[in-house]
N, C-alpha and C positions, 0 to 999 in steps of 0.2 A: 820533299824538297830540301834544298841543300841552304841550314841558316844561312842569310845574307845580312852582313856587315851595315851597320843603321849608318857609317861615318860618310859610307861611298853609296849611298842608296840616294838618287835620283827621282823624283814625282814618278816622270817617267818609268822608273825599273819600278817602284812600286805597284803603280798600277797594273802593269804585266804582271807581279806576281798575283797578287789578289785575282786578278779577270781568268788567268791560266787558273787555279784552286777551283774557282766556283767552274770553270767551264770543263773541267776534268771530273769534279765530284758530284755538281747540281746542275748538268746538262739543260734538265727542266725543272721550270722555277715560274710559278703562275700565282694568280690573286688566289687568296681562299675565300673572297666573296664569293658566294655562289649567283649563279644571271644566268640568262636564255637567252638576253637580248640585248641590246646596246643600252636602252630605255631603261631596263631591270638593273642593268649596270649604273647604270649614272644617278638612280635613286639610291640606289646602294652606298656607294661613293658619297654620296650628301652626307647618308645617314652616318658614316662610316666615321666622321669628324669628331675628335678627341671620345670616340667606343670604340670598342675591341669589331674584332670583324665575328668574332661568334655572337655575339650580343647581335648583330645586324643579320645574322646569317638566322636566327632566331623569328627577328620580325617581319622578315622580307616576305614570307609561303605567303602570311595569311594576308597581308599587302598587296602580293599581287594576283591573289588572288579576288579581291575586290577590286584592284585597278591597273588591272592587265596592260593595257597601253596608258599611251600622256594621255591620249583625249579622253578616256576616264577619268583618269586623276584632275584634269583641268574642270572637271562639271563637278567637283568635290568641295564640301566644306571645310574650312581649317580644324573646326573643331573636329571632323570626324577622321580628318588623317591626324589630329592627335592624339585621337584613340589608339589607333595600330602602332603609331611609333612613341609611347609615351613612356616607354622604358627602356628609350636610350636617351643619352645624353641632349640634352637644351631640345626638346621637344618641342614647344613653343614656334622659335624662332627655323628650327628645319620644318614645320608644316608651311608655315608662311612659306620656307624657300621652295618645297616641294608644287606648291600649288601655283607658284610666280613661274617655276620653269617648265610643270607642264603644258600651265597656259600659254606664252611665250612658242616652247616647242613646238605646240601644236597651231596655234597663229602666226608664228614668225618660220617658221622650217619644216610644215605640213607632217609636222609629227616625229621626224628622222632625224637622229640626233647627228649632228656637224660631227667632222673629222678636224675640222681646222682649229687651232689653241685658240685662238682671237675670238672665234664665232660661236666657238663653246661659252666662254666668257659672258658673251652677252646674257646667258640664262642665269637667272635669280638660285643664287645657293650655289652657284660654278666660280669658284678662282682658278690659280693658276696650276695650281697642284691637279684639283680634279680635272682641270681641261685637259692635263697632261696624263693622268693616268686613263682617261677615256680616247687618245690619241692614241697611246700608246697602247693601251689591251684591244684595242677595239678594232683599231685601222692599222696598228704597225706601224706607228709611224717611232723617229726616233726622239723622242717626247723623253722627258725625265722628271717624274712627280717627286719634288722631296718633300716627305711628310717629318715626322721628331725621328724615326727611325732611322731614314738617311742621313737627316739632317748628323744625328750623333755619333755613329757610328762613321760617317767621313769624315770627320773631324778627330775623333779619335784613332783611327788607323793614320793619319794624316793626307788621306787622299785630297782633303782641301785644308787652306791656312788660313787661318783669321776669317774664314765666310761668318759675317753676323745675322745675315738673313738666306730664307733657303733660295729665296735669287743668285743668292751669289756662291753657292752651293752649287747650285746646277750647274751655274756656268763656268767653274770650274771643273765640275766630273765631269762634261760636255766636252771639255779641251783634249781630254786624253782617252776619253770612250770612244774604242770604234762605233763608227757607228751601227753597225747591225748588229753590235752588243750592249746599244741604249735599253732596249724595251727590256731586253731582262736584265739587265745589271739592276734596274730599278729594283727587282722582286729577290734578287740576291741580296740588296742592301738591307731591305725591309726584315726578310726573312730572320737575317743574321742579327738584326738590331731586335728581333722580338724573342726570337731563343737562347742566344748566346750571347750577345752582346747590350744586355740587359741596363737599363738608365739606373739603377739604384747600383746593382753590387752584379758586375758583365762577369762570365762565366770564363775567365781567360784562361783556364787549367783543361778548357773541353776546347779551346779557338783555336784552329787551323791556321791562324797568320798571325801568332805573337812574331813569329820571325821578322816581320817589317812593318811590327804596330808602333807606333812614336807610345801609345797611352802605354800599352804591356811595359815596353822598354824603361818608361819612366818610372815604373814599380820594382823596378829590378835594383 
């Protein structure tokens, strides 16, 4: 691509360039949690909260393999699903979430996990990120989770200004995302904030879009 000029570069032009890079280079772009199922997915997603997705991708076999659906996990002790996930992060308080939303699930939504952000929410250990990234991988819908990786990473390329929460993160990338390019921009953001665009020291000598990054340019 042809460097583009930071004085005359537009939200708009930007976002074009970024969305053309990723949809020329990373056509396909997916979770690296691994799941069979919507259920496997949305435990996963809990667990997923400030751990790596290997570290979860770790605990999950032997997991669901005692608690294949919600309505197992809901007839479950806290203590004993904080066996299986007690080496990832704040274990305590995800058992308690784990066993609030299977039970819930399973008495409030006869087991099936919602498509809708709002009625995802209602499950114990569901905010608005996981509502969205279960919207989004699950059902397609055009949903957009920003976890610390989107969050930074759009900020730093400037695709959002001054967002201080990832509300307002979204609902700026939301303004200029087409939309049948929400569900995977998500996994494009992620992606690129976990390999190259790294929170300590970002890889900007391997990055595909110094050309219209505000952060690269500021280093220059």
């Amino acid at each position: 691509m042809e460097p583009v000029p930071q004085k005359r570069l537009s939200k708009k032009a930007r976002f074009a360039y970024v969305l053309d890079y990723f949809l020329k280079h990373q056509p396909i772009a997916e979770t690296e949690l691994k799941y069979s199922s919507p259920y496997e997915l949305l435990v996963a997603v809990i667990l997923s909260a400030q751990c790596t997705d290997k570290r979860v991708n770790m605990i999950t076999p032997p997991f669901f393999e005692r608690f294949p659906t919600a309505e197992r996990l809901a007839e479950a002790e806290v203590a004993e699903i904080f066996e299986y996930i007690r080496s990832c992060s704040y274990p305590n308080n995800k058992s308690k979430s784990l066993l609030g939303m299977a039970q819930k699930l399973t008495t409030e939504f006869g087991g099936i996990v919602p498509e809708d952000v709002d009625e995802l929410q209602k499950l114990p250990g569901v905010g608005r990120k996981t509502a969205n990234v279960i919207a989004s991988v699950v059902y397609n819908k055009p949903a957009l989770a920003v976890d610390t990786h989107v969050f930074r990473v759009s900020a730093r390329i400037g695709l959002t200004t001054n967002a201080k929460t990832p509300l307002e993160t979204e609902k700026q990338l939301l303004k200029y995302i087409p939309e049948d390019l929400v569900a995977i921009a998500h996994h494009w953001l992620i992606l690129h904030g976990r390999y190259v665009c790294l929170a300590r020291k970002p890889k900007c000598e391997q990055c595909p879009l110094t050309e219209v990054c505000k952060y690269y340019q500021r280093q220059l």
